[in-house]
PAGU-939139 format. One record per residue (C-alpha): residue in three letters; x, y, z. Coordinates in steps of 0.5 Angstrom, whole numbers, plus 500, padded with zeros to 3 digits. Each point is the difference from the previous one (the first is absolute). Layout:
BEGIN
ALAXYZ
...
//
This chain:
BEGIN
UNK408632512
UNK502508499
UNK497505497
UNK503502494
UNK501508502
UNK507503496
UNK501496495
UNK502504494
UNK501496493
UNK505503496
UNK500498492
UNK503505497
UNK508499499
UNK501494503
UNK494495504
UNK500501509
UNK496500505
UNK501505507
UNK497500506
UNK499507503
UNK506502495
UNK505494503
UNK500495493
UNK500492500
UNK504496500
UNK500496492
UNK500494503
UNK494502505
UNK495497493
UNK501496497
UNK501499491
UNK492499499
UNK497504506
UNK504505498
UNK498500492
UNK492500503
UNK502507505
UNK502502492
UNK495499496
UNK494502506
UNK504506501
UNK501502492
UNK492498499
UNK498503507
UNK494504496
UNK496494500
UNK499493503
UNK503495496
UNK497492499
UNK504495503
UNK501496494
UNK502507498
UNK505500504
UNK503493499
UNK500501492
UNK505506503
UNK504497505
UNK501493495
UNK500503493
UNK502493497
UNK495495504
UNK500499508
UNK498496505
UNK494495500
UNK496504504
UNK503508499
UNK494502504
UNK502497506
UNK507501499
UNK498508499
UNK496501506
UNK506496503
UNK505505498
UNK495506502
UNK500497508
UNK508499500
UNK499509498
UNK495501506
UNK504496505
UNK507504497
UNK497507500
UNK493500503
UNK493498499
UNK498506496
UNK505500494
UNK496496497
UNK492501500
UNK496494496
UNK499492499
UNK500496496
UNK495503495
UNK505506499
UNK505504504
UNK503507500
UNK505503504
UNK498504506
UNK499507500
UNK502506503
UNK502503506
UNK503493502
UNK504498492
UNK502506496
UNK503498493
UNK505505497
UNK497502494
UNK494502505
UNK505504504
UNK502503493
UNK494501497
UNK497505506
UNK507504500
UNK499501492
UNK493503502
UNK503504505
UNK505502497
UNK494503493
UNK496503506
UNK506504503
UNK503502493
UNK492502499
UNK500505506
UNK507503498
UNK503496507
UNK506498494
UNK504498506
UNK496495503
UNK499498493
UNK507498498
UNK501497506
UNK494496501
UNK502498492
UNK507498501
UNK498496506
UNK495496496
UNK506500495
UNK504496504
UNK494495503
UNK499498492
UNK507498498
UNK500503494
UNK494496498
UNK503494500
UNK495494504
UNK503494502
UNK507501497
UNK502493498
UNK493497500
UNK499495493
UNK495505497
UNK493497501
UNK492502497
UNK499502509
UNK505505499
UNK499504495
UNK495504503
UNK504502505
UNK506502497
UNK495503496
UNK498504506
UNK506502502
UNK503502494
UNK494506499
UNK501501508
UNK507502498
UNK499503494
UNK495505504
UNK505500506
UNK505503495
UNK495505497
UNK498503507
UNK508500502
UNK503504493
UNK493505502
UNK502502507
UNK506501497
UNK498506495
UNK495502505
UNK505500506
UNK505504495
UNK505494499
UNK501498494
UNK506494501
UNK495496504
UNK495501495
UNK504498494
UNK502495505
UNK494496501
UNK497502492
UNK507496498
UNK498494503
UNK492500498
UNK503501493
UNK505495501
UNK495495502
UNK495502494
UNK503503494
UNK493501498
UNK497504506
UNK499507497
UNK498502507
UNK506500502
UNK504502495
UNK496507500
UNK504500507
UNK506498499
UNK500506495
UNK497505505
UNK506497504
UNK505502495
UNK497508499
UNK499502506
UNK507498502
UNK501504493
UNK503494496
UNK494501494
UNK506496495
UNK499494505
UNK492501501
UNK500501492
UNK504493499
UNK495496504
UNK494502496
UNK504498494
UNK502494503
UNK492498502
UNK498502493
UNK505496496
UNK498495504
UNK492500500
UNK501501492
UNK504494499
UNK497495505
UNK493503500
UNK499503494
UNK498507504
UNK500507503
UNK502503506
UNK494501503
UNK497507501
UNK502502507
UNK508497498
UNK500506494
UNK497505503
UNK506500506
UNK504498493
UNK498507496
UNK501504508
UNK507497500
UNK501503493
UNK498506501
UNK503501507
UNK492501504
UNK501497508
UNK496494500
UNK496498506
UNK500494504
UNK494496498
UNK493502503
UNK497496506
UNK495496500
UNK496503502
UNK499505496
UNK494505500
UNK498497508
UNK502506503
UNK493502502
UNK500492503
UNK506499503
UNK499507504
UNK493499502
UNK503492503
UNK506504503
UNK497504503
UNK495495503
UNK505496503
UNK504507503
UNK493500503
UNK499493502
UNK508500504
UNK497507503
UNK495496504
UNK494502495
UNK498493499
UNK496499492
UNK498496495
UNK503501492
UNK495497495
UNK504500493
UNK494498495
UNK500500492
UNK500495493
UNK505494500
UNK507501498
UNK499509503
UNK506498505
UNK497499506
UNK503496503
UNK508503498
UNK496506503
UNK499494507
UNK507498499
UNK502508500
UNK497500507
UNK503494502
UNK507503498
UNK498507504
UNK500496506
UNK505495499
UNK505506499
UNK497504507
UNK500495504
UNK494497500
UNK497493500
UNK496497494
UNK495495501
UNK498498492
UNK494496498
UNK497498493
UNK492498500
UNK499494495
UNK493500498
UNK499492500
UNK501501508
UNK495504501
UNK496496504
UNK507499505
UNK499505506
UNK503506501
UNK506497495
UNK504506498
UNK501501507
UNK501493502
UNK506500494
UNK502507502
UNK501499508
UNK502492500
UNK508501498
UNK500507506
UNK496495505
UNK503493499
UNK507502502
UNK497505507
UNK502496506
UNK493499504
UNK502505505
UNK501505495
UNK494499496
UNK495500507
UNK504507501
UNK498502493
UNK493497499
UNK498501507
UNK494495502
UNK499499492
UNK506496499
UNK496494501
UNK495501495
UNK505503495
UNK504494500
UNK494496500
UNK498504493
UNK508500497
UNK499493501
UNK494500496
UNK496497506
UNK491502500
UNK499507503
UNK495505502
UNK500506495
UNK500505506
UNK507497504
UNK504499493
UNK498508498
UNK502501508
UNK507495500
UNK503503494
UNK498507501
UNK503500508
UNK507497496
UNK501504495
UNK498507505
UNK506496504
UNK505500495
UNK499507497
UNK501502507
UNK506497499
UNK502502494
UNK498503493
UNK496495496
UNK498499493
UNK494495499
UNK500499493
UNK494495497
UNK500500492
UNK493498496
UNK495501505
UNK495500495
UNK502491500
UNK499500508
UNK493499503
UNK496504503
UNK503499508
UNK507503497
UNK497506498
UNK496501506
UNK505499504
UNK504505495
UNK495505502
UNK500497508
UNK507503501
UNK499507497
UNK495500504
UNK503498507
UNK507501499
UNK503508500
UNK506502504
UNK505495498
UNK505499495
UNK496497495
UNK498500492
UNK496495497
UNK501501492
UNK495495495
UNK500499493
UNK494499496
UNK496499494
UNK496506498
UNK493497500
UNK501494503
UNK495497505
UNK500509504
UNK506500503
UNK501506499
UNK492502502
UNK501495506
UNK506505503
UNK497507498
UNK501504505
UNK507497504
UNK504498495
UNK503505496
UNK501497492
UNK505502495
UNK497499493
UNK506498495
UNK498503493
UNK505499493
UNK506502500
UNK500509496
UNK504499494
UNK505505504
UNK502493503
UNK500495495
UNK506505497
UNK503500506
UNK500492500
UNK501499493
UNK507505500
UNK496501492
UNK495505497
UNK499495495
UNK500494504
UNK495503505
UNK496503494
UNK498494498
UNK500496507
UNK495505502
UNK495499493
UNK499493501
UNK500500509
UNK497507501
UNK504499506
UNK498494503
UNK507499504
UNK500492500
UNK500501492
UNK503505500
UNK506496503
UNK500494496
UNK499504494
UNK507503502
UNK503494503
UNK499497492
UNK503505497
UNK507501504
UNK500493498
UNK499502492
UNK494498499
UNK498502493
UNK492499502
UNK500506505
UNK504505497
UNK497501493
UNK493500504
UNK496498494
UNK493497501
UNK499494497
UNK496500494
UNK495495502
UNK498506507
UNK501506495
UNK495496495
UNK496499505
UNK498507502
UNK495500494
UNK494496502
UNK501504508
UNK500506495
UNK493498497
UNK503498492
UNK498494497
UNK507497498
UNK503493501
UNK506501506
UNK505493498
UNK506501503
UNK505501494
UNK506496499
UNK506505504
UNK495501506
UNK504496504
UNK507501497
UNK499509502
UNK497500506
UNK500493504
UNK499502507
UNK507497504
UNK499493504
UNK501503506
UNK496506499
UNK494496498
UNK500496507
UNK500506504
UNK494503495
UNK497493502
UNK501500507
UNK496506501
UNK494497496
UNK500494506
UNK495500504
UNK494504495
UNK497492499
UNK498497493
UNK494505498
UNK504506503
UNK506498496
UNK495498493
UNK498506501
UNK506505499
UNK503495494
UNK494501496
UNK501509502
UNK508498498
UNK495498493
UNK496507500
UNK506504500
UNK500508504
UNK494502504
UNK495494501
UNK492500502
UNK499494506
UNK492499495
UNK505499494
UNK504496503
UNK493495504
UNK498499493
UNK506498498
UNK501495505
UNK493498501
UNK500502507
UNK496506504
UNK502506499
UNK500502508
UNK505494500
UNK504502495
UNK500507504
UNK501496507
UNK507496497
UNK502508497
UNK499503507
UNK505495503
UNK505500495
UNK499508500
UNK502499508
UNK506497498
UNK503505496
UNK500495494
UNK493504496
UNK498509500
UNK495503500
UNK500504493
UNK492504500
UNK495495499
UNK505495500
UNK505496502
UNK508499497
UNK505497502
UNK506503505
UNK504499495
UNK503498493
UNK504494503
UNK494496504
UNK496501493
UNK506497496
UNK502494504
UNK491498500
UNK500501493
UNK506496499
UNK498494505
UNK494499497
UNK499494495
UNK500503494
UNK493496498
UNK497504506
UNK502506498
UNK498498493
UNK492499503
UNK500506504
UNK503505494
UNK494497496
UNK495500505
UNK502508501
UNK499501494
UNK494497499
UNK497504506
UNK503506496
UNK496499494
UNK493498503
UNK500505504
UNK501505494
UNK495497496
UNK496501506
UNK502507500
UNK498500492
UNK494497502
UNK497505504
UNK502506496
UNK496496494
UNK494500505
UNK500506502
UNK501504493
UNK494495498
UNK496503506
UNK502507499
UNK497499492
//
């Protein structure tokens, strides 16, 4: 049986098959078969059950025995296009992955990505045509035209219309950066055309429209958005869409909008510079360290794009923490997909006497520390030599101690050869950062300066109230902004709910009952999806460490860990232990004495995640140990006067 090697699956548009760019022939698959290779291609995420696959494939009740005749159908695939297409049993099946199958909206979505990073660096031309191919890859964002609508491809259609959405964005910007506003208005054109809604791509459509100096036209757009917004929605544009409204009206250039990464000029110099070093011959190693959501890893990607648009070749891994145990992982992961399609004679040429032992490692066989260390070190100096290389190995903080090693191993025995090593890490998280001192230079992301959100947000008064509630904090800051040029009304009055406002009385020692009022909810709900990213951040603290900060989100502005023990009933140097690690993770400051949270938007989300009976018990043991500790207070200055008498 072949392997399958070239094999591209196109959903988008119409449903087709290719091999090495030549397309099958329709009847090469048969009718079943052929809706199996869909439904794997459009769910490839994950592995799908075989009952699964047969309640798809025979919607209205199947065969006898669906399972048998699925493992059938997928047998019939593997001899058709080769043994990988299809990786599973009968327990579950997935498509197989890359480099031999690719999927479309795959190839699609690494354009977008381009296209974003080189309108990010200014290159405006590579930008529109990295956008424009990926536009034409998707179709239009239609996927599997004429295919009767089924729940397995709503999630597909959905993905390819935000790739398409987002294509079109960074083509109508590379147009306003690259000075041509027809392409621009061209792209903006068809964005709106396919949301009436996206306010993005209106504020594009109207920057089109006045730097070709028809104002009239940009003005009629906005017009258009507005009526539309107030009749079906019952809303107002958002902030960014007025403020390029106001400038139009007052003839005031307007700008194309601000790069994503917005305030990493000092990163983005620092990696660039690394990467200029690395292709030099300077062989080093980049540690990009911080709290979650700070950017790493759109820091690690920045790095991948350099080399991409350089020459160089990227060799890409992700350290998971459930595979630890797994020798050498990361780089198993990111040297298998290089070496599994070197012909032998070419791999004994690069790995020299380790090839053995480095194909005995990809292949997850049992090895001596020593000879995989020596095996991966001889492969990576030969590539080099050959080539720039990007190695980049994201959440080294999840890998085991062998990863880091080896990590430190090669800045230390490597030098003199085109390579770069960039890692991502949690601050605080197992001495990453302590284990590389002294040969890995590390980048500290820090929260975006106010100067940056404005640039982001395109509004003083939209930034304004970003920055109160994130501090800067830039995945919040994003989602807060994501939010409000969707028009959610919860992000742009920047109210705290009453229920979190209320609550700062008991942190600031007054005896008063915090009980959220009835419009807590209704002026200040924190946006479902901004409340997933402040939870998201919080994983990983453990359920003490998370009880911890519920109960501060109570006690309101600056906390003391004692307090809190006493709260809680747990040991103040436990208390101080949990509050140290989410300090490490930029959820908590130190505030004197004390600790307060990073930012206003943490607390609220706490605040408003925690049953109202258990904030209820924590207010009324705040107050309680408010009042003993002044009656023990009173108490003292009533002995003491006695003994003074």
């Amino acid at each position: 049986m072949t392997e399958a090697n070239g094999v591209l699956i196109r959903l988008a548009g119409s449903f087709a098959i290719e091999r090495d760019g030549v397309p099958y022939p329709r009847g090469a698959i048969g009718g079943k078969a052929r809706t199996l290779l869909k439904l794997l291609a459009a769910e490839r995420s994950g592995v799908l059950a075989a009952d699964r696959v047969a309640e798809a494939l025979w919607p209205g009740g199947g065969p006898k025995q669906p399972v048998q005749n699925v493992a059938t159908l997928v047998s019939r695939l593997r001899g058709t296009l080769g043994a990988g297409i299809v990786i599973g049993g009968r327990s579950g099946y997935r498509l197989g992955g890359a480099p031999g199958v690719r999927v479309d909206l795959d190839l699609a979505a690494g354009l977008v990505v381009e296209a974003e990073g080189c309108l990010n660096a200014g290159e405006a031309s590579l930008a529109g045509a990295a956008a424009g191919r990926a536009v034409e890859l998707l179709h239009d964002g239609v996927v599997l035209a004429g295919e009767p609508d089924a729940g397995w491809l709503a999630a597909a259609r959905e993905e390819a219309a935000g790739l398409v959405r987002r294509a079109r964005h960074a083509a109508a910007g590379a147009g306003l950066r690259g000075a041509d506003p027809g392409r621009a208005r061209r792209a903006a054109e068809a964005a709106v055309r396919a949301d009436p809604f996206d306010e993005a791509a209106c504020r594009l459509l109207m920057r089109a429209y006045a730097v070709a100096g028809e104002p009239a036209k940009a003005l009629l757009a906005y017009e258009r958005l507005r009526h539309r917004l107030a009749a079906e929605l019952g809303t107002d544009p958002a902030a960014a869409t007025r403020a390029v409204h106001v400038a139009i009206l007052r003839e005031e250039p307007v700008a194309a909008p601000g790069p994503a990464l917005a305030g990493r000029g000092d990163e983005v110099a620092r990696i660039s510079r690394a990467w200029a070093r690395a292709a030099a011959g300077r062989t080093g190693v980049l540690l990009i360290a911080g709290e979650p959501g700070i950017g790493k890893s759109r820091l690690a990607a920045e790095a991948e794009r350099m080399a991409g648009a350089t020459g160089g070749s990227v060799l890409r891994a992700r350290c998971h923490e459930i595979e630890r145990a797994l020798f050498l992982q990361p780089f198993v992961d990111a040297l298998r997909p290089r070496i599994a399609h070197l012909p032998g004679d070419v791999l004994r040429e690069l790995a020299g006497t380790w090839a053995a032992a480095l194909e005995s490692l990809v292949q997850g066989q049992a090895m001596e520390r020593r000879y995989a260390f020596e095996a991966v070190t001889a492969f990576l100096r030969a590539l080099a030599a050959r080539e720039p290389v990007l190695l980049v190995l994201e959440d080294l903080h999840a890998a085991g101690p062998a990863t880091v090693e080896l990590v430190h191993y090669l800045a230390r025995r490597v030098s003199g050869v085109r390579l770069l090593i960039v890692a991502t890490a949690l601050t605080g998280e197992d001495g990453v950062v302590e284990a590389l001192r002294g040969v890995a230079e590390t980048v500290r992301p820090g929260p975006l300066p106010m100067a940056a959100v404005r640039e982001l947000a395109g509004d003083a008064g939209l930034a304004d109230e970003v920055w109160s509630r994130t501090r800067g904090q830039p995945q919040l800051v994003a989602a807060l902004l994501a939010e409000a040029a969707a028009g959610m009304p919860a992000v742009r009055n920047g109210q705290m709910p009453e229920a979190v406002a209320g609550a700062s009385a008991v942190g600031n020692g007054q005896v008063q009952e915090a009980v959220a009022g009835p419009s807590a909810v209704a002026n200040g709900q924190v946006p479902e999806a901004v409340r997933v990213v402040v939870l998201g951040r919080l994983r990983g603290l453990g359920e003490r460490g998370l009880r911890v900060l519920r109960a501060a989100s109570v006690l309101g502005g600056a906390f003391d860990p004692v307090l809190l023990g006493g709260l809680l009933g747990l040991a103040p140097q436990e208390v101080a232990g949990h509050c140290e690690r989410a300090l490490g993770r930029g959820l908590l400051v130190v505030c004197g004495s004390a600790y307060e949270f990073a930012n206003p938007l943490t607390r609220e989300v706490l605040y408003t995640t925690t049953p109202a009976p258990t904030r209820l018990v924590y207010q009324r043991e705040a107050q309680g140990q408010v009042l003993a500790s002044a009656s023990n207070t009173a108490r003292s200055l009533s002995t003491g006067n006695t003994h003074m008498r």
